[in-house]
DRENPA-3360 file (N, C-alpha, C; in nm, 2 decimals, always signed):
BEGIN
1 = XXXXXXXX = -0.24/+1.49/-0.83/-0.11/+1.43/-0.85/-0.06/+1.35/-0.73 ~ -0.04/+1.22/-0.75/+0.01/+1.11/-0.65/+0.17/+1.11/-0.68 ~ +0.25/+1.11/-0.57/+0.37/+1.08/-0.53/+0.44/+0.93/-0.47 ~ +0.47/+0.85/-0.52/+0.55/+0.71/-0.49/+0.65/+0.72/-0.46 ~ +0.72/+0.65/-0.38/+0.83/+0.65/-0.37/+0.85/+0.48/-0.31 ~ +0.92/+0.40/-0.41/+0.95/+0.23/-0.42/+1.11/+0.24/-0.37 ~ +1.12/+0.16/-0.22/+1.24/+0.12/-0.17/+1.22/-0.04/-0.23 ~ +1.34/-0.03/-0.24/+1.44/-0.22/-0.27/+1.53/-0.21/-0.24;
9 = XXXXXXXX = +1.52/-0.36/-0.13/+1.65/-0.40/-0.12/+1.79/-0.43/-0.22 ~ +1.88/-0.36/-0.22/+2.01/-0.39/-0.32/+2.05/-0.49/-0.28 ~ +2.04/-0.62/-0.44/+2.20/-0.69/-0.40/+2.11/-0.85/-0.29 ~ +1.99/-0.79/-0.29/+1.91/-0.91/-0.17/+1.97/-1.03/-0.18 ~ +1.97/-1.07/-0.30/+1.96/-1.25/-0.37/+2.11/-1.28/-0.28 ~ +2.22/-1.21/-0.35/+2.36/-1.28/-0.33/+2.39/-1.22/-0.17 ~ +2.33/-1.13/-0.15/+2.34/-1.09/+0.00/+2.32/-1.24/+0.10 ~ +2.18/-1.27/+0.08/+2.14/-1.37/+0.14/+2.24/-1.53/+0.18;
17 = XXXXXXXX = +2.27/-1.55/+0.04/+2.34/-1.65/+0.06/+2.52/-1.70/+0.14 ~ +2.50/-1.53/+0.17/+2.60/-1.55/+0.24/+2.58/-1.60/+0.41 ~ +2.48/-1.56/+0.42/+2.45/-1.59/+0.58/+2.43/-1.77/+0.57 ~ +2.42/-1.84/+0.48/+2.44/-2.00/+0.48/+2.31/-2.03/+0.48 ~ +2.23/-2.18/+0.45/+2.13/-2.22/+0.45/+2.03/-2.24/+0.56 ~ +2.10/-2.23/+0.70/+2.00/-2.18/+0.80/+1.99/-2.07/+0.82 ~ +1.92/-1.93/+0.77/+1.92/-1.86/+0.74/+1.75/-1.79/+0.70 ~ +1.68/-1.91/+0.68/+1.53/-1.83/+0.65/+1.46/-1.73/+0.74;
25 = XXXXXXXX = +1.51/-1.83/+0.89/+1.41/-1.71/+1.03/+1.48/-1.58/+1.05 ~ +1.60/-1.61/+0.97/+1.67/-1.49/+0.99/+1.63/-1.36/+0.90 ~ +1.62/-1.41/+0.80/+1.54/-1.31/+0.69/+1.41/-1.29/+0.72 ~ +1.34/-1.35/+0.75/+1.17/-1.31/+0.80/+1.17/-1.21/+0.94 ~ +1.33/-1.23/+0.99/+1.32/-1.13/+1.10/+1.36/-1.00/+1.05 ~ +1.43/-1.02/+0.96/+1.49/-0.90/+0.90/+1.38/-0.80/+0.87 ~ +1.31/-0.91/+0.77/+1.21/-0.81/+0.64/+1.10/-0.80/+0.75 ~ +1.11/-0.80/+0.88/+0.96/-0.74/+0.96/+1.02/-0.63/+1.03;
33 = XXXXXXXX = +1.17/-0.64/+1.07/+1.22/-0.53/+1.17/+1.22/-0.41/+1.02 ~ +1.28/-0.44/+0.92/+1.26/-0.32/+0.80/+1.11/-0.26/+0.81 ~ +1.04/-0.34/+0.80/+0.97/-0.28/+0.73/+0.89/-0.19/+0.86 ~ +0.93/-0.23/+0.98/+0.88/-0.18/+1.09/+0.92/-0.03/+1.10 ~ +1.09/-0.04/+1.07/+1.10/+0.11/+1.10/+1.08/+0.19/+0.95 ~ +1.07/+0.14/+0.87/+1.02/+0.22/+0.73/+0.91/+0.30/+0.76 ~ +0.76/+0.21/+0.82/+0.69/+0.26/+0.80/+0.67/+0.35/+0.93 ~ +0.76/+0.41/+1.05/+0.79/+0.45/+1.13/+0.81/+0.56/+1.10;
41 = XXXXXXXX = +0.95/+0.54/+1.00/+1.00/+0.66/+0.94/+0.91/+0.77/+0.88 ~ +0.85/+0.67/+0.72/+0.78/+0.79/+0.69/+0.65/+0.79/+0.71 ~ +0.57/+0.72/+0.79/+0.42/+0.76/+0.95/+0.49/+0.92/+0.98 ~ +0.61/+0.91/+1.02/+0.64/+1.00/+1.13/+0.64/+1.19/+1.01 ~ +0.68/+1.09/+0.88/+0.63/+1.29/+0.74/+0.48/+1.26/+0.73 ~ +0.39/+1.21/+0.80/+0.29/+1.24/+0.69/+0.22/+1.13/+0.57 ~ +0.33/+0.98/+0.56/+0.33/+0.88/+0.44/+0.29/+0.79/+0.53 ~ +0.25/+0.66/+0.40/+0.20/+0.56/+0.46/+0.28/+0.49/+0.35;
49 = XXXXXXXX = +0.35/+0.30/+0.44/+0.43/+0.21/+0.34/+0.30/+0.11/+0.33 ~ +0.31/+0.07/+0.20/+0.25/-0.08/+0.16/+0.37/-0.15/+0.18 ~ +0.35/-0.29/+0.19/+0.48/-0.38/+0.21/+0.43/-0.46/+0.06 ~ +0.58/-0.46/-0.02/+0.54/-0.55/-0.16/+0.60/-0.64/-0.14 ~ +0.61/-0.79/-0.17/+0.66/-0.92/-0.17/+0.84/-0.87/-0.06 ~ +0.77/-0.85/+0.06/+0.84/-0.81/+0.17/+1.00/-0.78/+0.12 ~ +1.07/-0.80/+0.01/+1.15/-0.68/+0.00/+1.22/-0.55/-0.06 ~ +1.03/-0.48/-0.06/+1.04/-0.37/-0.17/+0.89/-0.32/-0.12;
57 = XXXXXXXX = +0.90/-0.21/-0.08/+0.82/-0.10/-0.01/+0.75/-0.06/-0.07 ~ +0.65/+0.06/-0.08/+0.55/+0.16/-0.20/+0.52/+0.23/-0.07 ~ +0.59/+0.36/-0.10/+0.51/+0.49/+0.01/+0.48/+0.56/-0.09 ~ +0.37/+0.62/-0.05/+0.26/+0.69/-0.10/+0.35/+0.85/+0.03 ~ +0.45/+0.93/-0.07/+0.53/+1.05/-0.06/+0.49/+1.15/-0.06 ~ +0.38/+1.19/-0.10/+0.31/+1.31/-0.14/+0.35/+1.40/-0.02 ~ +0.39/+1.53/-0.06/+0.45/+1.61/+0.04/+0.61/+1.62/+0.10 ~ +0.65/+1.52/+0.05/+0.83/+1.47/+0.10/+0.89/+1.51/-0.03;
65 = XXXXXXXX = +1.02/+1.59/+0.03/+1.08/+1.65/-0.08/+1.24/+1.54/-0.08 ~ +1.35/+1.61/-0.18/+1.43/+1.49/-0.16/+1.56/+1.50/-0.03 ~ +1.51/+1.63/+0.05/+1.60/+1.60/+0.13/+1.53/+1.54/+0.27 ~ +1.38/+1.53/+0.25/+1.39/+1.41/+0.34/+1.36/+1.30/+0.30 ~ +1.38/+1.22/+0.22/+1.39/+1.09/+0.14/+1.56/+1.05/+0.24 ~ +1.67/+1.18/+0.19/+1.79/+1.14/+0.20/+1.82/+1.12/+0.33 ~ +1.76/+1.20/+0.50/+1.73/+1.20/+0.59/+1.69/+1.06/+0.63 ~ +1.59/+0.99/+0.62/+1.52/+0.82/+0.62/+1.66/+0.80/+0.55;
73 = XXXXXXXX = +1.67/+0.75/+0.44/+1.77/+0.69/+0.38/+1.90/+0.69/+0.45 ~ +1.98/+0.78/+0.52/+2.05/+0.82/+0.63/+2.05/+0.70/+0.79 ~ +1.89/+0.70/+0.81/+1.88/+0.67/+0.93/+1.85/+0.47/+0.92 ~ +1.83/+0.48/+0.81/+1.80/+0.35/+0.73/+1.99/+0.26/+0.75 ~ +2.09/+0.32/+0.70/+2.20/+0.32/+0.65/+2.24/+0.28/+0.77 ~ +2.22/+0.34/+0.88/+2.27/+0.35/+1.03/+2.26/+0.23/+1.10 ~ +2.10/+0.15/+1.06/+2.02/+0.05/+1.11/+2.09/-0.07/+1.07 ~ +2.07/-0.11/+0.96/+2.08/-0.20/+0.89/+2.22/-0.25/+0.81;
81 = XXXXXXXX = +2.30/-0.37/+0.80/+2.40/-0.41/+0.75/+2.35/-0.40/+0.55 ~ +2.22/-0.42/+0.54/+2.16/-0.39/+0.40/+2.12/-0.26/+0.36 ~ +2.13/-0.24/+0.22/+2.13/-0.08/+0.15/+2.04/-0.14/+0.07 ~ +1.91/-0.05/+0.06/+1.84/-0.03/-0.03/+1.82/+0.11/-0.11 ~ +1.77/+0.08/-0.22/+1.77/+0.20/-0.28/+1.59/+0.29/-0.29 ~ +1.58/+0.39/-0.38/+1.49/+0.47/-0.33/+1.42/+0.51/-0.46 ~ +1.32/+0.47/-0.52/+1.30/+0.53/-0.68/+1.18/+0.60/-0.64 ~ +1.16/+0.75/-0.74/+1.05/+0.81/-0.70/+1.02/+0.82/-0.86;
89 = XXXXXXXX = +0.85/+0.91/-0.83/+0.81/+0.90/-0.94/+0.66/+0.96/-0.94 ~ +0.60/+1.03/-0.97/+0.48/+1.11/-0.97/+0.40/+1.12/-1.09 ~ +0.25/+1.09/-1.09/+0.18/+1.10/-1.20/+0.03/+1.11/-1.18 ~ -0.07/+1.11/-1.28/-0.20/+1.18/-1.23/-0.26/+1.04/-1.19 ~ -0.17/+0.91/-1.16/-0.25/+0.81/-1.12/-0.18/+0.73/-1.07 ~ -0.20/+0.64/-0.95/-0.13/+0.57/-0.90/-0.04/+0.49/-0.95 ~ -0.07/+0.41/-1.09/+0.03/+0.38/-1.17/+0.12/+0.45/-1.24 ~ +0.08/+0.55/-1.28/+0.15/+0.65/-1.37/+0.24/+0.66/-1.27;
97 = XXXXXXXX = +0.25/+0.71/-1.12/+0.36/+0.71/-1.04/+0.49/+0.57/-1.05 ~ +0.40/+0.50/-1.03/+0.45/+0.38/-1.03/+0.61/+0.34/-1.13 ~ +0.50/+0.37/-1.29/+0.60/+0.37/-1.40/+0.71/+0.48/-1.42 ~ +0.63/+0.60/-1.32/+0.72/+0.73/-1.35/+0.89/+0.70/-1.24 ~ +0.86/+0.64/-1.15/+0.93/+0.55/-1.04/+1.04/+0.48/-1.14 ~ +0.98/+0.37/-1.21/+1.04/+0.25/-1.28/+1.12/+0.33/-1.33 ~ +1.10/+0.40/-1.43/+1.16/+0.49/-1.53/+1.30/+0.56/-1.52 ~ +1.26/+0.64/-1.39/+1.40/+0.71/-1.33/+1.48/+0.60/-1.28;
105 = XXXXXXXX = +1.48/+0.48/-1.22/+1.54/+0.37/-1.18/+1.62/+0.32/-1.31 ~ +1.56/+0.26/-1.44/+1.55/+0.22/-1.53/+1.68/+0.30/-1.61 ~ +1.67/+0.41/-1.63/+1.71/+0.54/-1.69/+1.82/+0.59/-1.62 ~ +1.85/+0.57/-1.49/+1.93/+0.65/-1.36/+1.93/+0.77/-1.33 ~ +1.83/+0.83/-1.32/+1.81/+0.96/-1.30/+1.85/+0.97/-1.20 ~ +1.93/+0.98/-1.16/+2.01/+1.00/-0.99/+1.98/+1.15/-0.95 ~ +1.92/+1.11/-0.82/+1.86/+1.24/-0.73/+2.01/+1.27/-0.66 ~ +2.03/+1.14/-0.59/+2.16/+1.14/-0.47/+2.19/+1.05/-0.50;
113 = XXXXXXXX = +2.34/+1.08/-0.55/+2.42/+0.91/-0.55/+2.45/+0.92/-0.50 ~ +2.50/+0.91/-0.36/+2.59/+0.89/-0.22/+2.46/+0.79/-0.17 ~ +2.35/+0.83/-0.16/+2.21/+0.76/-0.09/+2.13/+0.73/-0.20 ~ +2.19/+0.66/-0.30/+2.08/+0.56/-0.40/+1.94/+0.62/-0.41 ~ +1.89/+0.69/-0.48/+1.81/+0.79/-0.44/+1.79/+0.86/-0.62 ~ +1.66/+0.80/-0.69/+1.67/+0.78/-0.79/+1.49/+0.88/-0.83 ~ +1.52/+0.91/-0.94/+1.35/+0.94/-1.02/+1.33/+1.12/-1.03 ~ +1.20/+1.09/-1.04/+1.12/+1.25/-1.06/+1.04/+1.31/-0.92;
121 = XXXXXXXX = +1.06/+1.43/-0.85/+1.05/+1.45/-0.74/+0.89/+1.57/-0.79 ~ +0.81/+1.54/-0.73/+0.70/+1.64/-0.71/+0.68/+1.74/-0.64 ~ +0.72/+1.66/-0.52/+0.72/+1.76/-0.38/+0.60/+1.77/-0.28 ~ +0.59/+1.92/-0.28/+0.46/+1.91/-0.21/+0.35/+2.02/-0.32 ~ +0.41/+1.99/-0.43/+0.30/+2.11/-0.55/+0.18/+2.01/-0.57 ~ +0.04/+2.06/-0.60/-0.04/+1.95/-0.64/-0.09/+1.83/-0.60 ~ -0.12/+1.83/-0.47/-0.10/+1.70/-0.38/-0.25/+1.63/-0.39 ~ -0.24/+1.52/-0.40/-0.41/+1.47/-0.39/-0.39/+1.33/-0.38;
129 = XXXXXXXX = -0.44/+1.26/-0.24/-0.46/+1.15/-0.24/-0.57/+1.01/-0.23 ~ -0.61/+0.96/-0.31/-0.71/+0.88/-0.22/-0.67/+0.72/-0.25 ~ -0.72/+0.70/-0.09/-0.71/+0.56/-0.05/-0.85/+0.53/-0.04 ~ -0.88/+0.33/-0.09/-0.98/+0.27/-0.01/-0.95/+0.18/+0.04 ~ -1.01/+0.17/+0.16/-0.99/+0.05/+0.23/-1.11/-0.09/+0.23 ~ -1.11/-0.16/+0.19/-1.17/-0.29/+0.19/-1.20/-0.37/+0.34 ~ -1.32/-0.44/+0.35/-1.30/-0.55/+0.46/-1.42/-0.64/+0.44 ~ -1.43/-0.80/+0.45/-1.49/-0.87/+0.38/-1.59/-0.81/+0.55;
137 = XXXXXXXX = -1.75/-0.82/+0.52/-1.83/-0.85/+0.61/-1.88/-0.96/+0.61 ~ -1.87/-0.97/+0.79/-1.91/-1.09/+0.82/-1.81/-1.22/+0.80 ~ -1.71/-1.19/+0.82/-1.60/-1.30/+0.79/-1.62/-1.43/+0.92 ~ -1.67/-1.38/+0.99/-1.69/-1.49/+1.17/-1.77/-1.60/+1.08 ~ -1.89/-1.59/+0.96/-1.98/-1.69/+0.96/-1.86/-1.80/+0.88 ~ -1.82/-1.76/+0.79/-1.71/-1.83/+0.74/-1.62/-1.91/+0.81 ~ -1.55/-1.87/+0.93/-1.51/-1.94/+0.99/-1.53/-2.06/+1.07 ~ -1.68/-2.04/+1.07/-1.76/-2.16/+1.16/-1.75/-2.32/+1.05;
145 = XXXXXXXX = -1.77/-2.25/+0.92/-1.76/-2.34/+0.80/-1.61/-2.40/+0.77 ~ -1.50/-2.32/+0.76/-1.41/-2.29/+0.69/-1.24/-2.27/+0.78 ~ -1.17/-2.40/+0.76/-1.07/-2.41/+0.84/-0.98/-2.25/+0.84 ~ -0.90/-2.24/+0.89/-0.78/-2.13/+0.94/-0.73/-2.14/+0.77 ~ -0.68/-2.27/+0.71/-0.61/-2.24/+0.58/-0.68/-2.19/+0.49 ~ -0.82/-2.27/+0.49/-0.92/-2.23/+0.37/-0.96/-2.07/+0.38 ~ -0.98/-2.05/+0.48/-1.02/-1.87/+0.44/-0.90/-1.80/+0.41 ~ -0.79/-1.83/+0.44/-0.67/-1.77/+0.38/-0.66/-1.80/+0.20;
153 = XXXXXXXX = -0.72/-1.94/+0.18/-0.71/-1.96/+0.03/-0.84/-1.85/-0.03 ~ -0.91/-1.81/+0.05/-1.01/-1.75/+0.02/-1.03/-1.61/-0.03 ~ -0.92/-1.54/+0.10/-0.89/-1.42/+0.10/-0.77/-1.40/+0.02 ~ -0.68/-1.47/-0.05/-0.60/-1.43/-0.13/-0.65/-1.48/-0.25 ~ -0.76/-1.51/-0.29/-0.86/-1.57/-0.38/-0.89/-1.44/-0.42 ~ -0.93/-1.37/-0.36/-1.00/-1.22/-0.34/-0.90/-1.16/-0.36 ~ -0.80/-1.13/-0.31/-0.68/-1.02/-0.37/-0.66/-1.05/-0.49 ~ -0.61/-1.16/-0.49/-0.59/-1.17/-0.70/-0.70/-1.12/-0.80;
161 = XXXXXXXX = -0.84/-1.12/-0.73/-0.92/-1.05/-0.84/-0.86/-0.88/-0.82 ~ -0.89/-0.84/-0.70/-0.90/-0.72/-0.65/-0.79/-0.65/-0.72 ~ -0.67/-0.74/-0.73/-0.50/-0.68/-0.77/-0.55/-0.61/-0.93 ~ -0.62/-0.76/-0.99/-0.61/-0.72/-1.18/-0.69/-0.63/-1.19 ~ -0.86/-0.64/-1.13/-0.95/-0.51/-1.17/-0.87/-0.38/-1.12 ~ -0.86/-0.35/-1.06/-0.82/-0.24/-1.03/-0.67/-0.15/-1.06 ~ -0.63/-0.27/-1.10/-0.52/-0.25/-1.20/-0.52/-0.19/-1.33 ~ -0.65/-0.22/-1.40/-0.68/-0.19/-1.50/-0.76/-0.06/-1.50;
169 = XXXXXXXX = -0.82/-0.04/-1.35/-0.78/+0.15/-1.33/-0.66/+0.21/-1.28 ~ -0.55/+0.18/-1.36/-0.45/+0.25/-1.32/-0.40/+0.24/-1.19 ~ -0.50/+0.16/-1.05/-0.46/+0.17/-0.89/-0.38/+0.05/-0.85 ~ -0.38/+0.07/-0.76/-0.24/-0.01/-0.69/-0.31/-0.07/-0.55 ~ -0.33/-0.20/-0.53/-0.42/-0.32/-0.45/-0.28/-0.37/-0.35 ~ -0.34/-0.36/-0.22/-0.20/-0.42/-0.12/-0.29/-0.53/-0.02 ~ -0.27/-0.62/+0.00/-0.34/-0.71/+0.14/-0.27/-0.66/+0.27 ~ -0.31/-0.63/+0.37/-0.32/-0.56/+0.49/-0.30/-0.62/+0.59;
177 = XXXXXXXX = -0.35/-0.76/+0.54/-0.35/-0.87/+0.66/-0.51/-0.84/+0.70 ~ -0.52/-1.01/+0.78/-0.68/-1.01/+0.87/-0.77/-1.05/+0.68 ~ -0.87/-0.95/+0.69/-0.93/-0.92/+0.60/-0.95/-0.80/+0.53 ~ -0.82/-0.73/+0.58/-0.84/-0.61/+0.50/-0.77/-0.58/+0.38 ~ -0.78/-0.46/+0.32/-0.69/-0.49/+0.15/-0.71/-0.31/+0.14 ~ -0.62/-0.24/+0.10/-0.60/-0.11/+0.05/-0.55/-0.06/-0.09 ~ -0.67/+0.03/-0.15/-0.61/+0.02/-0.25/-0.57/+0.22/-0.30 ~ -0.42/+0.19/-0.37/-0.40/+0.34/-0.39/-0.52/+0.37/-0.49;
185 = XXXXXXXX = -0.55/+0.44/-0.47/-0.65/+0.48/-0.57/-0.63/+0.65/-0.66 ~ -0.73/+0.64/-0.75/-0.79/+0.78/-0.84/-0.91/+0.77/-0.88 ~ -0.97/+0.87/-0.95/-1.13/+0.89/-0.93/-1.17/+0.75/-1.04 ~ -1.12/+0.69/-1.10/-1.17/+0.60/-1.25/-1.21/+0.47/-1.13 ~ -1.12/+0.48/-1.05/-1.10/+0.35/-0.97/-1.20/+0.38/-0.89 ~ -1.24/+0.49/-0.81/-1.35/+0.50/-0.70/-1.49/+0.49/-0.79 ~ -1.50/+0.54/-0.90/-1.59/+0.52/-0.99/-1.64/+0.38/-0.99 ~ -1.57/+0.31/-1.00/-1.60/+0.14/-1.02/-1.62/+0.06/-0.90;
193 = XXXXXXXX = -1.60/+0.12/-0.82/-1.58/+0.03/-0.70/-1.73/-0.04/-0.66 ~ -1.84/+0.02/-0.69/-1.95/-0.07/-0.65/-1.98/-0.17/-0.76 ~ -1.91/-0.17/-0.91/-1.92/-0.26/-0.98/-1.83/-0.34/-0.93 ~ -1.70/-0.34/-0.87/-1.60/-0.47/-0.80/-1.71/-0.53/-0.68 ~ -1.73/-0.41/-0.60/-1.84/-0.50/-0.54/-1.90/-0.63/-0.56 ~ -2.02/-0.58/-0.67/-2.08/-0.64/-0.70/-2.07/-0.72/-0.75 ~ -1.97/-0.79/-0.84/-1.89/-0.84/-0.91/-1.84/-0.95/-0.80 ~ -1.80/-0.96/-0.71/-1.73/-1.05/-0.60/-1.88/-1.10/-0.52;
201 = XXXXXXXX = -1.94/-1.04/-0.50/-2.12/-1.04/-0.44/-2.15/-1.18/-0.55 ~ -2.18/-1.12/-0.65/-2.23/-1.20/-0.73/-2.17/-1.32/-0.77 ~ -2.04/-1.35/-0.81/-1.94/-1.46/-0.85/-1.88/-1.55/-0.73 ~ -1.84/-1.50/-0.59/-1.79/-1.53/-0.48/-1.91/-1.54/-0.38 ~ -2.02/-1.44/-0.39/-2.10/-1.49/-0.25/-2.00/-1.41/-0.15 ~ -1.91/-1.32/-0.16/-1.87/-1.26/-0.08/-1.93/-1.14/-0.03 ~ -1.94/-1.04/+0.03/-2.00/-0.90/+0.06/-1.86/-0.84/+0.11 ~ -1.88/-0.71/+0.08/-1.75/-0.65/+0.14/-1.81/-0.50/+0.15;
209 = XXXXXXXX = -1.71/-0.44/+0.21/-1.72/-0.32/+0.29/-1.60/-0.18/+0.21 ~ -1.67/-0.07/+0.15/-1.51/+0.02/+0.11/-1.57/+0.17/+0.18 ~ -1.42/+0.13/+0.27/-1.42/+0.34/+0.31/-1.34/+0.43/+0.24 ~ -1.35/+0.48/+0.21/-1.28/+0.63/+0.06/-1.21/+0.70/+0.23 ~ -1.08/+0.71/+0.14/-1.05/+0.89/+0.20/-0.97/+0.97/+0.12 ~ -0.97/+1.07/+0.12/-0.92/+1.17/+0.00/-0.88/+1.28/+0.12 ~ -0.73/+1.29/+0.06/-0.67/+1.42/+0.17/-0.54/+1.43/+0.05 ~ -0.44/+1.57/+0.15/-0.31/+1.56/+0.06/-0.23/+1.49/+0.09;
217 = XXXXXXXX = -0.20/+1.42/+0.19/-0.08/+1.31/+0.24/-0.17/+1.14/+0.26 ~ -0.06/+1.05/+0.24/-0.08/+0.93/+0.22/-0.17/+0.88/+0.40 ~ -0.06/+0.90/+0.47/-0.12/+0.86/+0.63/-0.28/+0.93/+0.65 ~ -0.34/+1.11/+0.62/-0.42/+1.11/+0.66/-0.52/+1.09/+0.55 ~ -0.51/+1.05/+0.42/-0.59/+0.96/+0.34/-0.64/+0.82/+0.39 ~ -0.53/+0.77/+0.47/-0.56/+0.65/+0.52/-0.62/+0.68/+0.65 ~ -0.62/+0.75/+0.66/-0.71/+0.77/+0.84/-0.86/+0.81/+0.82 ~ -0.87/+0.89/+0.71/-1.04/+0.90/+0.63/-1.08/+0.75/+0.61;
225 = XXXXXXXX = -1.00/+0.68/+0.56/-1.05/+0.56/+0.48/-1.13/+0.46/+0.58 ~ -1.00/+0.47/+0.68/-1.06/+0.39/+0.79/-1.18/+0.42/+0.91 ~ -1.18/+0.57/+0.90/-1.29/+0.63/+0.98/-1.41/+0.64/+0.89 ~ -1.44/+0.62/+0.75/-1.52/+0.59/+0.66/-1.59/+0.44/+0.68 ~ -1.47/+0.32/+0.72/-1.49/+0.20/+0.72/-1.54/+0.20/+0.88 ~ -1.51/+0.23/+0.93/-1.58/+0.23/+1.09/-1.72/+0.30/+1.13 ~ -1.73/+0.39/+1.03/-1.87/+0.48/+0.99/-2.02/+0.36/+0.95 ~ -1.95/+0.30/+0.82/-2.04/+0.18/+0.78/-2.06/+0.05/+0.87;
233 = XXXXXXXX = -2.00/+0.03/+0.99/-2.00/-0.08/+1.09/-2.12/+0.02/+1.22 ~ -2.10/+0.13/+1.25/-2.17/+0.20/+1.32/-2.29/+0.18/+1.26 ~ -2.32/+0.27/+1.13/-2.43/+0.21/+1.10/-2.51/+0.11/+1.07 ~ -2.47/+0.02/+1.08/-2.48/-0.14/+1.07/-2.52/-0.14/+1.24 ~ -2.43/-0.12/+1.28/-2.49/-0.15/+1.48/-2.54/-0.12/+1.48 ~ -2.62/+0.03/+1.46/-2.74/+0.09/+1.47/-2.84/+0.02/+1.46 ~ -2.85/-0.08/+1.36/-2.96/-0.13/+1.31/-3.00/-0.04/+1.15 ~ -2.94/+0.04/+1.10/-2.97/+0.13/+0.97/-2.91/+0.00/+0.88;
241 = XXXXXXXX = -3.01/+0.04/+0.75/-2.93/+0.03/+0.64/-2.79/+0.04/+0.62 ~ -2.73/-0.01/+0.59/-2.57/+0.00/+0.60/-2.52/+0.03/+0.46 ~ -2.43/+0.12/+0.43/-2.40/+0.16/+0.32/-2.26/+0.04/+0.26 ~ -2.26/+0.03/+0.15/-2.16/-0.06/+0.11/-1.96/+0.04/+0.11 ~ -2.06/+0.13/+0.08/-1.89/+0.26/+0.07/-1.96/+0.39/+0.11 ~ -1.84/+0.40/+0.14/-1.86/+0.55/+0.28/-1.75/+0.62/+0.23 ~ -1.77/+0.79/+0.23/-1.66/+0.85/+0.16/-1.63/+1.00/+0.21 ~ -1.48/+1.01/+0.23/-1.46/+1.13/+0.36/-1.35/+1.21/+0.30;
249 = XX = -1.36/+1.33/+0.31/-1.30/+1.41/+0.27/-1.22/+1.50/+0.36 ~ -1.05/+1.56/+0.32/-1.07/+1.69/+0.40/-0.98/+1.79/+0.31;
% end
């Protein structure tokens, strides 16, 4: 069972236009200082934030009950002239969270109305997470070919596939920046993953790299994933066969 928890900014649109039309660097400062201390916040329980079209979050909650949602939300409140709100939502699959999220938002199942604080709470019963982490190999040869813009048109060439296949296992696809890409995952989605491989190998001429981690909380899923992805580069230095996906458990 995977736990979500989707912050949005309230109110963003008409907010915005009050600060007047020079106003863009202001917002790009904004939505990096948020998201800086978000993923500060909940780093510091145990979670890990995806950043979604920079103003609306996806923590991966698993283990956070709702009095510390209201805690963050509190210290959030303190920071910031903007109030966002807090939807949760838990299901046997990254999406299923997702919708279970939408739902109590949708519906107002109000956890805390004083702190906008919305959905279906899990807790810490049933916890299971897995993340993969993505990274194109070999991205340096590309660049000798391939201006600064073009591999960006390249690499978000690659997320759009990455976003729909994996979507269609129920998982949840985030770009990371650089060359990397994380996806929430469950076992249908790790199942397929050397057919996405292959699939991008074959159609794109790209090669890529996936480390698995599976733990109870979102941050040390992501710390497998990555020490999985650093595993497949070692053995590559070695000189070994190099595995395409590497996969770590605890």
């Amino acid at each position: 069972m995977i736990q979500l928890s989707i912050l949005k900014i309230t109110g963003y649109g008409p907010w915005t236009l009050t600060l007047g039309s020079d106003r863009e660097h202001e917002l790009q400062m904004l939505q990096a200082s948020l998201y800086k201390e978000i993923q500060k916040l909940f780093s510091e329980k145990n979670c890990i934030v995806f950043l979604n079209r920079s103003d609306e979050f996806f923590v991966v909650s698993n283990g956070l009950v709702l009095e510390d949602h209201i805690e963050i939300q509190k210290t959030l409140e303190k920071l910031f002239d903007i109030r966002l709100t807090i939807s949760i939502g838990y299901g046997s699959s990254p999406f299923e969270a997702n919708l279970k999220a939408y739902e109590g938002k949708k519906n107002k199942i109000v956890l805390n109305a004083e702190h906008n604080i919305f959905g279906f709470i899990n807790g810490e019963s049933d916890s299971k997470v897995s993340i993969m982490h993505f990274d194109v190999n070999d991205l340096t040869s590309s660049r000798r070919i391939n201006s600064p813009y073009e591999i960006s048109a390249i690499i978000f060439e690659l997320y759009s596939k990455m976003l729909k296949f994996f979507l269609e296992k129920n998982s949840l696809a985030f770009f990371m920046g650089g060359d990397n890409f994380m996806i929430i995952s469950n076992d249908e989605a790790k199942k397929s993953v050397h057919s996405f491989i292959g699939m991008i190998k074959n159609n794109d001429k790209i090669s890529l790299n996936c480390g698995i981690g599976n733990a109870r909380t979102g941050r040390e899923a992501v710390k497998l994933a990555t020490k999985s992805l650093d595993t497949i580069r070692e053995i590559r230095d070695s000189g070994k066969e190099k595995p395409e996906v590497y996969e770590l458990s605890c």
